[in-house]
PAZA-55543 format. One line per 8 residues: number of its first residue (from 0); for each residue x negated, y negated, z negated of N, C-alpha, C. Coordinates in Angstrom, 2 decimals. Atoms other than C-alpha are relative to their C-alpha. Layout:
<atoms>
NUM = X/Y/Z/X/Y/Z/X/Y/Z | ... .
</atoms>
This chain:
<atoms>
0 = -0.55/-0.42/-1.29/-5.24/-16.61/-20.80/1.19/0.95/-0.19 | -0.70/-1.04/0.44/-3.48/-13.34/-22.25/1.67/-1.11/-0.53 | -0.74/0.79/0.61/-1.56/-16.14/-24.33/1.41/-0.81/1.18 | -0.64/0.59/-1.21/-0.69/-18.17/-21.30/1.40/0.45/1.16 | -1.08/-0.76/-0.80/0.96/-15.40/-19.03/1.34/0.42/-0.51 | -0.99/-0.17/0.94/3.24/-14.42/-22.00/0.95/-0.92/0.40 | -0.97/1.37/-0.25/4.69/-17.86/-21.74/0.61/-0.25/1.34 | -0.57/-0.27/-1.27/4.98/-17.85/-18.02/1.21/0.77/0.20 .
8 = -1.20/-1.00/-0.38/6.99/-14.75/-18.49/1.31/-0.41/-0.64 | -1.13/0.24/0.99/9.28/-16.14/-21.07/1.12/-0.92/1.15 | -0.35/1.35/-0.91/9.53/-19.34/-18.43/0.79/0.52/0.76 | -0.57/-0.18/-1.62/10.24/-17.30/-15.26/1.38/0.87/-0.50 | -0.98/-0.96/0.31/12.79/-14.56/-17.16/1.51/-0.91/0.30 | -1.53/0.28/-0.18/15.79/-17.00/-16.60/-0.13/-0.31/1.30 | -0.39/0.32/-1.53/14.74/-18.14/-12.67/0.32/1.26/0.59 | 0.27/-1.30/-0.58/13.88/-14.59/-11.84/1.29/0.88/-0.05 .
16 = -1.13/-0.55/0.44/17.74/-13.44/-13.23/0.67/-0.04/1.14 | -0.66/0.99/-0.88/19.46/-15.41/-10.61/-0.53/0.58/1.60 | 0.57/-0.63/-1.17/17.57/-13.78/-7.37/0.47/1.18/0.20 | -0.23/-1.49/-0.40/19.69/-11.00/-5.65/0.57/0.77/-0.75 | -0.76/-0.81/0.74/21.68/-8.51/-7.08/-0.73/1.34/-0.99 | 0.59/-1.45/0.59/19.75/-5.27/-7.25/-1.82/-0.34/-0.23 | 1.50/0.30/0.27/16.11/-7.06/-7.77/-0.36/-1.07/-1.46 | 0.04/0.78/1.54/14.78/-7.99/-11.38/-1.54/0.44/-0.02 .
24 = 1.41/0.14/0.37/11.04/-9.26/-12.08/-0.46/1.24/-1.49 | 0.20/-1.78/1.47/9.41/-6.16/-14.61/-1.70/-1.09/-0.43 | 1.72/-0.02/0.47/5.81/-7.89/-14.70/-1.14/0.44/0.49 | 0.82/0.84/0.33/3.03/-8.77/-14.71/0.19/-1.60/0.48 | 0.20/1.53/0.03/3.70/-12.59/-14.82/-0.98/-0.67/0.62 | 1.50/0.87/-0.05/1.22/-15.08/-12.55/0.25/-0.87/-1.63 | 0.10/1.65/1.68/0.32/-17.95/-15.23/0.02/-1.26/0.93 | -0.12/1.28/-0.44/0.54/-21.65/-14.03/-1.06/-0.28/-0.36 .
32 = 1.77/1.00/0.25/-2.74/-23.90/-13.40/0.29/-0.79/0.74 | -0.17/0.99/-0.81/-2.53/-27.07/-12.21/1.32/0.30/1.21 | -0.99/0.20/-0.94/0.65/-26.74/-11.22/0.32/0.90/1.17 | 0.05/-1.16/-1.04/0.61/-23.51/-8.99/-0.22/1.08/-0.86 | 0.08/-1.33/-0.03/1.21/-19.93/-9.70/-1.34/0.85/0.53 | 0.55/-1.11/-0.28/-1.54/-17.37/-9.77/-0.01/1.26/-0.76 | -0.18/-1.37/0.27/-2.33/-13.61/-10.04/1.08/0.57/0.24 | -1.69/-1.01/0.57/1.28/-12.69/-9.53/0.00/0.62/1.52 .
40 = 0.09/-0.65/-1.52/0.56/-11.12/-5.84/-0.73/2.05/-1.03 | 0.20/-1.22/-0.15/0.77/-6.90/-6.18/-0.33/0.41/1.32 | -0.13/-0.92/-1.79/-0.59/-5.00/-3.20/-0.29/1.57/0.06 | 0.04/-1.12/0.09/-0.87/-1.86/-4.81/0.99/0.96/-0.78 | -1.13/-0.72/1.43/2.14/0.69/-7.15/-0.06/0.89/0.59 | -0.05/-1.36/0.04/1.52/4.16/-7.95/0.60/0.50/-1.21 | -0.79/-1.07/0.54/3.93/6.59/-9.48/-0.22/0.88/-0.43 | 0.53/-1.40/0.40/3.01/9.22/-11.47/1.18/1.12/0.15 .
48 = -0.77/-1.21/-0.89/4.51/12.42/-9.54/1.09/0.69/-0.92 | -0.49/-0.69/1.08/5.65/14.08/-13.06/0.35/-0.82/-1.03 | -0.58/1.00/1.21/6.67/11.04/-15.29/0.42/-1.08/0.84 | -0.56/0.85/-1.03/8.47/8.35/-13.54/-0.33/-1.46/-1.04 | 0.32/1.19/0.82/7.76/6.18/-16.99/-1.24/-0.52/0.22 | 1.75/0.76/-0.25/4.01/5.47/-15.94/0.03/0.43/1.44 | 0.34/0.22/-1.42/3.03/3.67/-13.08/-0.96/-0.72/-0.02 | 1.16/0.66/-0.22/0.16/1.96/-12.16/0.37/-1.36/0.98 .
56 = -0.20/0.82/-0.84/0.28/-1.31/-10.09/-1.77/-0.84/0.19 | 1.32/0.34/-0.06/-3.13/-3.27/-8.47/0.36/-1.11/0.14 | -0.05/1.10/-0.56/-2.96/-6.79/-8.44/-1.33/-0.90/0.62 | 1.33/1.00/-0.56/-5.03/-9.56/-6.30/-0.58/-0.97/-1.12 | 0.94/0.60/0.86/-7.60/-10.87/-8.57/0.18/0.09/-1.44 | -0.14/-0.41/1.06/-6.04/-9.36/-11.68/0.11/1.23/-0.61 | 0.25/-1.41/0.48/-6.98/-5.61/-11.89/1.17/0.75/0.15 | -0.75/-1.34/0.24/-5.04/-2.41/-12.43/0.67/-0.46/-1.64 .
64 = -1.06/-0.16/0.89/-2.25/-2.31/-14.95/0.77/0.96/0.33 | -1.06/-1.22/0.13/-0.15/0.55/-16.63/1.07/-0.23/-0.82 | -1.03/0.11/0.55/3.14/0.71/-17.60/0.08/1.89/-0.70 | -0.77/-1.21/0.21/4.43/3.88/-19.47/1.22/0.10/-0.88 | -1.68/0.49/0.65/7.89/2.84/-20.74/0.59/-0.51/1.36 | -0.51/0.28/-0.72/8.90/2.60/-17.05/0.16/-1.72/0.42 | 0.38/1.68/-0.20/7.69/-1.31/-16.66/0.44/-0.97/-0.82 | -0.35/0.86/0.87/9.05/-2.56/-19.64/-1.39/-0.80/-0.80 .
72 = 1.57/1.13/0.82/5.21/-3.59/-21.29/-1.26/0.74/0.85 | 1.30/-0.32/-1.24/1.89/-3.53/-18.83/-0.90/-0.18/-1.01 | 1.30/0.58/0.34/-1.57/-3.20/-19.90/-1.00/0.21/0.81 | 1.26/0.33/-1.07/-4.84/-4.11/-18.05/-0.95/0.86/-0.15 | 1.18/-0.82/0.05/-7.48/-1.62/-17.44/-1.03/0.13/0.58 | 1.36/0.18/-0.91/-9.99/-3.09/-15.05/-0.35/-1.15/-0.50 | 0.78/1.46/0.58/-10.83/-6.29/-17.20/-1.84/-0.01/0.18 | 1.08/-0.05/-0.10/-14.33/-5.12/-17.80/-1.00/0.29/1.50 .
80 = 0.58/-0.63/-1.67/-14.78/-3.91/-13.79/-0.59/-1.44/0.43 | 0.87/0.79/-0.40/-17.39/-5.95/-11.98/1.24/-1.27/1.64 | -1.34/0.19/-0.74/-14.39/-6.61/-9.23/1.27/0.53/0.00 | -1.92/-0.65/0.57/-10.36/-6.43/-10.30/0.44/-0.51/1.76 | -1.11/-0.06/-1.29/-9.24/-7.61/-6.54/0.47/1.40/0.59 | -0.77/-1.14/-0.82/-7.01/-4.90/-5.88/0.68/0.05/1.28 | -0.72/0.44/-1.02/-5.56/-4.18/-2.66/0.49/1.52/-0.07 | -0.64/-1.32/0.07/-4.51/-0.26/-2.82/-0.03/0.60/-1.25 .
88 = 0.23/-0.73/0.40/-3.80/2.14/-5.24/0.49/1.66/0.07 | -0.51/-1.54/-0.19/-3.62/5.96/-5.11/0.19/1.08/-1.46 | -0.02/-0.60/0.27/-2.78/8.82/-7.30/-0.69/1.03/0.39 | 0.21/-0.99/-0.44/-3.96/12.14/-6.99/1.43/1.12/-0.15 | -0.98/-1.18/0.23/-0.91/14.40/-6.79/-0.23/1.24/-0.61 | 0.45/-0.93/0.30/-2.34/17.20/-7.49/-0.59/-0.34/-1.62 | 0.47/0.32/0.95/-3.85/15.85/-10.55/-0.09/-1.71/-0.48 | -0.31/1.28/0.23/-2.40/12.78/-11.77/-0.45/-1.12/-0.59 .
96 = 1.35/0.83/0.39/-5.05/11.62/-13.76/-0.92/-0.75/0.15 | 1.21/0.55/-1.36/-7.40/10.76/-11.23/0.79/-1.07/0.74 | -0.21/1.01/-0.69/-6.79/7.40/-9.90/-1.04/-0.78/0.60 | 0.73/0.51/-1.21/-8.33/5.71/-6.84/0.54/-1.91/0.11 | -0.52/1.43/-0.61/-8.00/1.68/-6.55/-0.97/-0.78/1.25 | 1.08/1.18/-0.87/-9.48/-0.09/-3.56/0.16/-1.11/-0.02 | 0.43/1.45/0.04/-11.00/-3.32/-3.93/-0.19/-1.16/1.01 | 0.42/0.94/-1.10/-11.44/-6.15/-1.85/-1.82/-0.73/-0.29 .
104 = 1.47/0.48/-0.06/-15.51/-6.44/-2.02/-0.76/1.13/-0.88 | 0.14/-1.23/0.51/-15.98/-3.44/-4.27/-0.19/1.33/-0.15 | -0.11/-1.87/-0.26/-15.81/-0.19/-2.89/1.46/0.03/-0.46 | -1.13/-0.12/0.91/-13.27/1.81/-4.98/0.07/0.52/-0.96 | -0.12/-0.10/1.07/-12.47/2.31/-8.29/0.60/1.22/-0.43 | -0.24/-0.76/0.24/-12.17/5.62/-9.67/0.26/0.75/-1.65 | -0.50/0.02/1.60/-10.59/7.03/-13.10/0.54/1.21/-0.04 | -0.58/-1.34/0.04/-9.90/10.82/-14.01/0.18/0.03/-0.72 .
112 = -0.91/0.01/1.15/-8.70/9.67/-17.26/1.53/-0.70/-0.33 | -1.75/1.16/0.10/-5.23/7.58/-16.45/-0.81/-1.25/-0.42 | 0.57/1.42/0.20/-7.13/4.75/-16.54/-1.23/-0.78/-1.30 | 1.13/0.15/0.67/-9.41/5.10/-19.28/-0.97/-0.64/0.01 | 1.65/0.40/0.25/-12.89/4.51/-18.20/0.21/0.37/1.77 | 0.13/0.40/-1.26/-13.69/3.79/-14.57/-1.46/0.43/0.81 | 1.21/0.13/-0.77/-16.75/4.84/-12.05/0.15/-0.74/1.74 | -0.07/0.74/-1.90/-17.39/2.88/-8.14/-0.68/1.27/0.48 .
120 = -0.14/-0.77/-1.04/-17.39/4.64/-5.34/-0.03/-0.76/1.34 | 0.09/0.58/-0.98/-18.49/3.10/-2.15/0.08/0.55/1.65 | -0.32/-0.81/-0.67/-17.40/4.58/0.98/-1.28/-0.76/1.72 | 1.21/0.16/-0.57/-19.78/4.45/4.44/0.61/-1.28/0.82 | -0.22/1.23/-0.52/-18.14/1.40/5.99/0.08/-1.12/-1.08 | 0.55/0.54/0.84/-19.05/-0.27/2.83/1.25/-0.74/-0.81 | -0.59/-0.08/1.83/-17.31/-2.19/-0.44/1.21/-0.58/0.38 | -1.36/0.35/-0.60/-14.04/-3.83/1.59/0.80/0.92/0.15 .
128 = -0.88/-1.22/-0.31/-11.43/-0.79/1.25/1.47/-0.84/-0.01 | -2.16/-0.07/0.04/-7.42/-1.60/2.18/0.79/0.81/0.06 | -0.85/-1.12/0.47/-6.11/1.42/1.67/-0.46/1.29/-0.24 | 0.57/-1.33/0.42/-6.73/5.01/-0.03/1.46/0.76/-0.34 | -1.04/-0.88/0.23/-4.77/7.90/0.04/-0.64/1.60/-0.39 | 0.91/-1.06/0.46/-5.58/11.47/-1.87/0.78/1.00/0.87 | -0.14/-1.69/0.04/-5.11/15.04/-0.61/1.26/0.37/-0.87 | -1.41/-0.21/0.33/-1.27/15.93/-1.49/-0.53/1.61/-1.12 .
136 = -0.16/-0.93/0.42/-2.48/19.32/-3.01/-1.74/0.88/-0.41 | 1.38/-0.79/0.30/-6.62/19.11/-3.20/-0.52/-1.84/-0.38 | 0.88/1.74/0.36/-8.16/15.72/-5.23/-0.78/-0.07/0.18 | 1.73/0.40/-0.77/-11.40/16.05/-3.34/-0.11/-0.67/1.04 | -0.21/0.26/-1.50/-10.10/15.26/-0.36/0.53/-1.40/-0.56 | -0.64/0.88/0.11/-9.78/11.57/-0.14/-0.28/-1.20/1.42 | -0.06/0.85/-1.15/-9.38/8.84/2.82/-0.11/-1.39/-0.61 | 0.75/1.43/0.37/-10.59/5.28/2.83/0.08/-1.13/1.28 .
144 = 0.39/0.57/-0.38/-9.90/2.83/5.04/-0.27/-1.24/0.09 | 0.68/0.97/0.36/-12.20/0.35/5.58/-0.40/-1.01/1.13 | 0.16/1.03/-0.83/-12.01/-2.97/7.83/0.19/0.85/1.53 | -0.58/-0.65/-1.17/-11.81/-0.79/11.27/-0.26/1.19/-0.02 | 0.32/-1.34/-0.08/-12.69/2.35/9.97/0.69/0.86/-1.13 | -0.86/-0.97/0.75/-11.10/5.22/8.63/-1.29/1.03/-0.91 | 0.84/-0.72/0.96/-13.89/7.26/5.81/0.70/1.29/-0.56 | -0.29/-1.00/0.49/-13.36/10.86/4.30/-0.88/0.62/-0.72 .
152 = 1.05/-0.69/0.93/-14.72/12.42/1.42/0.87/0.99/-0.62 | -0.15/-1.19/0.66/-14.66/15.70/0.29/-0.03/0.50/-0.94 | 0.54/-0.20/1.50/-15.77/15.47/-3.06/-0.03/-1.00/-1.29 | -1.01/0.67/0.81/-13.45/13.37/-4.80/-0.61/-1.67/0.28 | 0.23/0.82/-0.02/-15.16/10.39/-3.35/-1.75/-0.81/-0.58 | 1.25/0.08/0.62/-19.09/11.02/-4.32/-0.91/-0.24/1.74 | 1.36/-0.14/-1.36/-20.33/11.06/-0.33/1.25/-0.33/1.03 | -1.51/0.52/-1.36/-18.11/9.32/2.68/-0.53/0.50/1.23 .
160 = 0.43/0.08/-0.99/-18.37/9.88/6.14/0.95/-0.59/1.06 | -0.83/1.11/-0.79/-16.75/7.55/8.91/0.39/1.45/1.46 | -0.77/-0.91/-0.36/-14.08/9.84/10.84/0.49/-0.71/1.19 | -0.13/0.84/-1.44/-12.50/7.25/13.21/-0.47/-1.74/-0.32 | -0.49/1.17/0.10/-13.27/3.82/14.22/0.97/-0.72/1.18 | -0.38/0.87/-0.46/-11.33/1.36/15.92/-0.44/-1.85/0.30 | 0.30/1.34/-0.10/-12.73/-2.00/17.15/1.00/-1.15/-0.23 | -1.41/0.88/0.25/-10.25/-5.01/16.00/-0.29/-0.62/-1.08 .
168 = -0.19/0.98/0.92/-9.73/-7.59/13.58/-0.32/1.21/-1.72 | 0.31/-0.84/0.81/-10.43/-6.09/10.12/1.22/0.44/-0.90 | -1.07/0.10/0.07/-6.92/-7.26/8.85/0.80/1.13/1.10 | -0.40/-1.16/-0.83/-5.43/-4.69/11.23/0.26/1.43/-0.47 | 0.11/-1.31/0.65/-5.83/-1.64/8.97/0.88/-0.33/-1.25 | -1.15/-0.04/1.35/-2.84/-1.77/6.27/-0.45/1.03/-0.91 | -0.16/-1.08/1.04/-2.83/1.85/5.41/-0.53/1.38/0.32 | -0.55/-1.67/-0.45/-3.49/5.57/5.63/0.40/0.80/-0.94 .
176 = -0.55/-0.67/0.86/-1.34/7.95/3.99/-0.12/1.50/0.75 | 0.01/-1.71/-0.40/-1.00/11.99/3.71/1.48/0.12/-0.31 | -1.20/-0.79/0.04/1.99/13.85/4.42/0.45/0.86/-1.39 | -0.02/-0.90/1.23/3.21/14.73/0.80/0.23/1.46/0.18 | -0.38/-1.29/-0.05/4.15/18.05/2.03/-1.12/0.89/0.98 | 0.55/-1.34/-1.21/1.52/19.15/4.47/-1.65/-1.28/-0.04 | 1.18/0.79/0.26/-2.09/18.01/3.31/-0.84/-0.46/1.36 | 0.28/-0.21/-1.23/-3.20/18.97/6.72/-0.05/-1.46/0.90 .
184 = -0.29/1.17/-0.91/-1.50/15.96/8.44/-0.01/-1.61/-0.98 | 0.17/1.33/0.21/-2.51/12.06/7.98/0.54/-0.94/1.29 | -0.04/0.51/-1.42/-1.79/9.18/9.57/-0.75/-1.52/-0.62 | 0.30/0.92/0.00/-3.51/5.86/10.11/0.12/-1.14/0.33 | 0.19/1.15/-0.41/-2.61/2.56/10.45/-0.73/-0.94/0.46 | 0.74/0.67/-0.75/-4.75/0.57/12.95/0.35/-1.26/0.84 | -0.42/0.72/-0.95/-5.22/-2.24/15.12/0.89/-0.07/1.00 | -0.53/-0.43/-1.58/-4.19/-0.52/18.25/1.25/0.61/-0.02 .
192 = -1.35/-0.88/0.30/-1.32/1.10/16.33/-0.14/1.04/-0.63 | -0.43/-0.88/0.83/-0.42/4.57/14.62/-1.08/1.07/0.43 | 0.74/-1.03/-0.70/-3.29/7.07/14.79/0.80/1.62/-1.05 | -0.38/-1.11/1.11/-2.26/10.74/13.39/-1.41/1.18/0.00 | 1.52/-1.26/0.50/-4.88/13.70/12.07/0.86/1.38/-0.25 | -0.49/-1.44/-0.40/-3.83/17.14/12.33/-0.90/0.72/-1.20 | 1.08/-0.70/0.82/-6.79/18.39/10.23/-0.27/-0.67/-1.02 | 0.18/0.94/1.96/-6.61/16.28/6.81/-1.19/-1.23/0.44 .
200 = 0.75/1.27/-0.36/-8.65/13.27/8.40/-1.13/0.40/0.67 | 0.95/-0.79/-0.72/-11.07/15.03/10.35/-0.58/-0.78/1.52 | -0.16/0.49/-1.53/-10.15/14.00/13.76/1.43/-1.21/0.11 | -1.89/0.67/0.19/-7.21/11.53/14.63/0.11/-0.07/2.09 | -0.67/-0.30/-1.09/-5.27/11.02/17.79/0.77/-1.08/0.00 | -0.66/1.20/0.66/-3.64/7.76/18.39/1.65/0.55/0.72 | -1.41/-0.40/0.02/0.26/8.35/18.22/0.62/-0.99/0.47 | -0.70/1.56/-0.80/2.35/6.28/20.73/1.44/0.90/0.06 .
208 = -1.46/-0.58/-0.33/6.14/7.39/21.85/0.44/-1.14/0.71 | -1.48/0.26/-0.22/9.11/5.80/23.25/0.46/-0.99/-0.53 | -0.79/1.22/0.88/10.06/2.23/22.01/-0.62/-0.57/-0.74 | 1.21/0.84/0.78/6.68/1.47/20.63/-0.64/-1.44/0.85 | 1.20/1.05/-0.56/4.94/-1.60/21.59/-0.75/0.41/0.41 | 1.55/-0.44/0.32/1.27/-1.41/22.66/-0.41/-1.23/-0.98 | 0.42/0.91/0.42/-1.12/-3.15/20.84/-0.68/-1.21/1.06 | 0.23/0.21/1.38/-2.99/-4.70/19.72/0.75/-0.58/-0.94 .
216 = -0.79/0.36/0.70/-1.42/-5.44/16.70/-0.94/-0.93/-1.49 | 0.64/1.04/1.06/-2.44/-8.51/13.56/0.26/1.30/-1.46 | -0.36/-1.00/1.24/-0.81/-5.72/11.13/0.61/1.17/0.40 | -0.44/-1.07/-0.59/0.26/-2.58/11.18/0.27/1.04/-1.23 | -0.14/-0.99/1.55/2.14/-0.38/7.94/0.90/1.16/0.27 | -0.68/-1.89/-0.14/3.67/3.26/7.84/0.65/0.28/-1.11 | -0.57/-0.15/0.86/5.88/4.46/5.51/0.64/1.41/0.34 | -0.62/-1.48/-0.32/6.93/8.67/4.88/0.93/-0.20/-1.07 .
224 = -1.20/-0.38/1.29/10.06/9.28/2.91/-0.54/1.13/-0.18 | 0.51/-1.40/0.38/8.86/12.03/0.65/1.36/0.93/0.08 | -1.05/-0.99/-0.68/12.39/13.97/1.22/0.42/0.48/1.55 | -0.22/-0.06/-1.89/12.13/13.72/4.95/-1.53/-0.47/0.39 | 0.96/0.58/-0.39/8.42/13.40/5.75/-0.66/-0.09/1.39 | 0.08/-0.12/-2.09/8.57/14.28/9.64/0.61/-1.33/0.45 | -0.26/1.20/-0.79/10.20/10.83/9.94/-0.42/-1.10/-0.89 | 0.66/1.24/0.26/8.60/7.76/9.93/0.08/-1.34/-0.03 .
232 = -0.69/1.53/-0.53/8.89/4.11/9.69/-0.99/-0.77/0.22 | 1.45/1.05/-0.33/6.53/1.44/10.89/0.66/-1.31/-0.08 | -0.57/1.08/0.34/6.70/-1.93/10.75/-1.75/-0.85/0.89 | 1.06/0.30/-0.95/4.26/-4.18/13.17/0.08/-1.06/0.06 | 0.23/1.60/0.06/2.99/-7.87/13.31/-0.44/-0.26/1.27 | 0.59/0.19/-1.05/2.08/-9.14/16.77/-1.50/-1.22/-0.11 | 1.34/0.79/0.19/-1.39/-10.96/17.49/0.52/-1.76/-0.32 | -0.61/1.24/0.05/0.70/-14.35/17.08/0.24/0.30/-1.60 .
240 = -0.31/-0.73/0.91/1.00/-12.66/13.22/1.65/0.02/-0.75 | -1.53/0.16/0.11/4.91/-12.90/13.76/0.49/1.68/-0.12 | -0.19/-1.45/0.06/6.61/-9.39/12.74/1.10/0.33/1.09 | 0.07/-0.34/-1.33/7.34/-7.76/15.85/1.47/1.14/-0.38 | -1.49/-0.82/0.48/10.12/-5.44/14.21/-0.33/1.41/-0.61 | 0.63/-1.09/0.85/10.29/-2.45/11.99/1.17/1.67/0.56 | -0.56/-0.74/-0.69/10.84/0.87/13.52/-0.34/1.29/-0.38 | -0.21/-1.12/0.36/11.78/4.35/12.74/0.29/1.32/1.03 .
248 = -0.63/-0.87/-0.55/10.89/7.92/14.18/1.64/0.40/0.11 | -1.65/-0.04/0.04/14.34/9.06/15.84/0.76/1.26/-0.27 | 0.11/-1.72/0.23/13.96/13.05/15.62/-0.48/0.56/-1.17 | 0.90/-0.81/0.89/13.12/15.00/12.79/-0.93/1.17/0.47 | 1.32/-0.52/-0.80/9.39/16.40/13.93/-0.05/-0.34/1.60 | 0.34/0.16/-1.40/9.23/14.83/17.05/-0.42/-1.91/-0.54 | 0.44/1.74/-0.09/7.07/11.28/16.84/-0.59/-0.67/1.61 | -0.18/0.52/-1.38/7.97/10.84/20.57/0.97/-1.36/0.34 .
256 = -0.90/0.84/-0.09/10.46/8.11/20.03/0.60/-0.40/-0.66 | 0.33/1.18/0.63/11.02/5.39/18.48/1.43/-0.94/-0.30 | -0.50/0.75/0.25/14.09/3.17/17.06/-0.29/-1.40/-0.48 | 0.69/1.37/0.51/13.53/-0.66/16.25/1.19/-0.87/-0.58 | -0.92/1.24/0.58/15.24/-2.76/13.81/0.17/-1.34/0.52 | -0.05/2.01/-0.61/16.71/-6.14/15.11/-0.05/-0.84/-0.58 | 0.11/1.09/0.93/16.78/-7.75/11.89/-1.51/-0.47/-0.30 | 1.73/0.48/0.02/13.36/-9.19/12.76/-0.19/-1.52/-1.23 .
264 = 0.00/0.73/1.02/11.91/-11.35/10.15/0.42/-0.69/-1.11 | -0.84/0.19/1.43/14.28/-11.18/7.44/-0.51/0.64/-1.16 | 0.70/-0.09/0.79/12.80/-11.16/4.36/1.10/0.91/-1.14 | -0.76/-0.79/1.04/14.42/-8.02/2.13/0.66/-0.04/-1.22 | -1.14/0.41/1.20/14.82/-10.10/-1.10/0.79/-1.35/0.54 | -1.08/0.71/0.07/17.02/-12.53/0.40/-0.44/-1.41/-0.55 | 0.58/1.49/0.04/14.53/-15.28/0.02/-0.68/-0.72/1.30 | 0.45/0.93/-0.99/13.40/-18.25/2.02/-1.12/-0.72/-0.23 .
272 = 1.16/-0.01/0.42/9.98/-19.07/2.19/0.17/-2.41/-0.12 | 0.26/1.17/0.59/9.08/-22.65/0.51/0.11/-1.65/1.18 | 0.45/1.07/-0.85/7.98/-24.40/3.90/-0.31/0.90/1.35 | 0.53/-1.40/-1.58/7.57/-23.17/7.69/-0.96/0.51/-0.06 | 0.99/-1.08/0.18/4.34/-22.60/7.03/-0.62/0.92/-0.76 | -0.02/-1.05/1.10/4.88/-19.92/4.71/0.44/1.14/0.98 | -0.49/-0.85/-1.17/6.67/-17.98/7.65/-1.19/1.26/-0.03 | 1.56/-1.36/0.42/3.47/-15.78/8.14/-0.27/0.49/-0.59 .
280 = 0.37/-0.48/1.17/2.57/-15.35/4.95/1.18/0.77/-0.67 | -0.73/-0.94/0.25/6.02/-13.96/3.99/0.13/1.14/0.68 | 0.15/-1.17/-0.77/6.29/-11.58/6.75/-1.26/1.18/-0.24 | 1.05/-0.86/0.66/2.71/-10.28/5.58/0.20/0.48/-1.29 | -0.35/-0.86/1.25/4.06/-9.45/2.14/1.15/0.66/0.13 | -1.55/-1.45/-0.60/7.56/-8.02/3.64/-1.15/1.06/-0.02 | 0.60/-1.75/0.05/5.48/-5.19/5.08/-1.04/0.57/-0.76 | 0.55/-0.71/1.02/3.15/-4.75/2.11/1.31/0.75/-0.69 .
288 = -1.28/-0.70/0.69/6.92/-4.37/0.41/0.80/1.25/0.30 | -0.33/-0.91/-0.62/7.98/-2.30/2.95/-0.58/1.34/-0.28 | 0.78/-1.89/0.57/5.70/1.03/2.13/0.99/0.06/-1.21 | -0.39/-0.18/0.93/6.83/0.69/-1.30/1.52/0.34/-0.06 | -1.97/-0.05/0.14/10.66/0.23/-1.27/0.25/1.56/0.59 | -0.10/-1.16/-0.58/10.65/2.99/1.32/-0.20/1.75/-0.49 | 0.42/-1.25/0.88/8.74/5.35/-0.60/0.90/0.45/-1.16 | -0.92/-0.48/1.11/11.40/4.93/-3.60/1.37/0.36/0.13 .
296 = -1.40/-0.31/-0.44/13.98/5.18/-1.99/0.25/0.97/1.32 | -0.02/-1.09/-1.03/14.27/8.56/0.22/0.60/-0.01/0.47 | -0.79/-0.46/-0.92/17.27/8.47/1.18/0.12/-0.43/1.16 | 0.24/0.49/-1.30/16.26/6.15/3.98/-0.55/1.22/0.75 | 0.45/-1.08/-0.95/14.59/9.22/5.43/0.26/1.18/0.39 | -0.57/-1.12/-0.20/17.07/11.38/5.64/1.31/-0.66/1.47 | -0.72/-0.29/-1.61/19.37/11.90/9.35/1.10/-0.80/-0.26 | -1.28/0.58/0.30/21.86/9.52/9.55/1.22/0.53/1.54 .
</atoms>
């Protein structure tokens, strides 16, 4: 298998050249089977806060992999885990060591050695987690959410307790992230739309403004520029799971109002999906892409 992907990569290194200007494949390679691509779907990349050369990435049905030569060579560190479907992964800021992956049937996967050696962690809406985010400045504190519910644990993820739910599709919950600068404040991606927490996940409050849709919504993703983290970007799928447009607080500290991109369903690398009915399915990996890009690139979140 190991053998296999190698070759893949060798294969794809001259299509993958040719795509876009500023975008170049780093790895992990799917492999070919019968004629179709698998494993090569990421839905998780974490950054280590203090080395920019190691990063972590989670892939669907092929575990956690680390780079520390800045993505030039990956290696696998959930082979032996009982479930590798990744769908999030987190850091601990505060302690970079400590890594959090949520699983799709698993709970989540926990590692306070950089990936070393692994313990589960099952949070109280049980082993389906799509997104985890740690405590900007305390690694006990960690968030979980899970199919319509949002979980919080205090103690690095040894005891959960269910904080908000939301009734809705289970798909509906993308993400929740913490305010790198202010542990205090979270926010949650939901069915119904943008909830925010004032008290580090405690309580939430669902956050509407000025130029928002209502819901319900098929998807729903958030994105903080860590140089500007009072403004926000969203990005929203309508129940038809067509993306509805991606939109950015307009004030710095005010999430009363709302700007919306018109370039609706344009796909960021400048590709065209295979067949119409791929339409959907690209738009659902745009706004997985969307957190990410956003996050690396700050200067989107600074006042134009």
């Amino acid at each position: 298998m190991r053998q296999k992907a190698v070759e893949e990569k060798q294969r794809l290194a001259g299509v993958t050249a040719g795509i876009s200007g500023e975008w170049s494949a780093i790895g992990p390679q799917p492999i070919q089977a019968y004629g179709t691509a698998y494993s090569g779907r990421v839905w998780g990349i974490a950054v280590h806060p203090r080395n920019s050369n190691v990063a972590y990435i989670g892939t669907d049905g092929g575990g956690v992999w680390k780079t520390t030569n800045g993505g030039t060579n990956w290696a696998p560190l959930t082979d032996s885990q009982a479930n590798i479907n990744i769908l999030d992964l987190a850091l601990a800021p505060s302690a970079p060591d400590t890594v959090f992956a949520a699983t799709s049937g698993g709970g989540i996967l926990k590692s306070t050695d950089a990936g070393g050696t692994w313990t589960t962690s099952l949070p109280s809406s049980g082993g389906y987690v799509y997104s985890v985010a740690v405590h900007p400045t305390n690694a006990s504190i960690v968030l979980a959410g899970g199919c319509d519910q949002i979980n919080r644990s205090a103690d690095g993820g040894n005891t959960w307790s269910v904080t908000l739910t939301v009734q809705g599709s289970c798909w509906g919950l993308q993400q929740v992230v913490f305010d790198p600068t202010n542990g205090s404040v979270a926010y949650a991606a939901m069915a119904d739309g943008l909830h925010r927490s004032t008290d580090g996940g405690l309580t939430w409050s669902l956050a509407g403004g000025i130029g928002l849709p209502s819901g319900p919504f098929s998807w729903v993703t958030v994105a903080i520029a860590p140089s500007s983290p009072n403004i926000l970007y969203l990005a929203l799928k309508g129940s038809d799971m067509h993306l509805i447009g991606f939109y950015r607080s307009v004030k710095r500290h005010h999430l009363d109002a709302y700007r919306c991109s018109r370039e609706r369903r344009r796909n960021v690398l400048g590709m065209v999906p295979a067949r119409a009915s791929d339409e959907s399915e690209s738009d659902l990996c745009g706004l997985a892409l969307f957190e990410h890009v956003h996050r690396r690139r700050e200067h989107l979140g600074k006042e134009r």
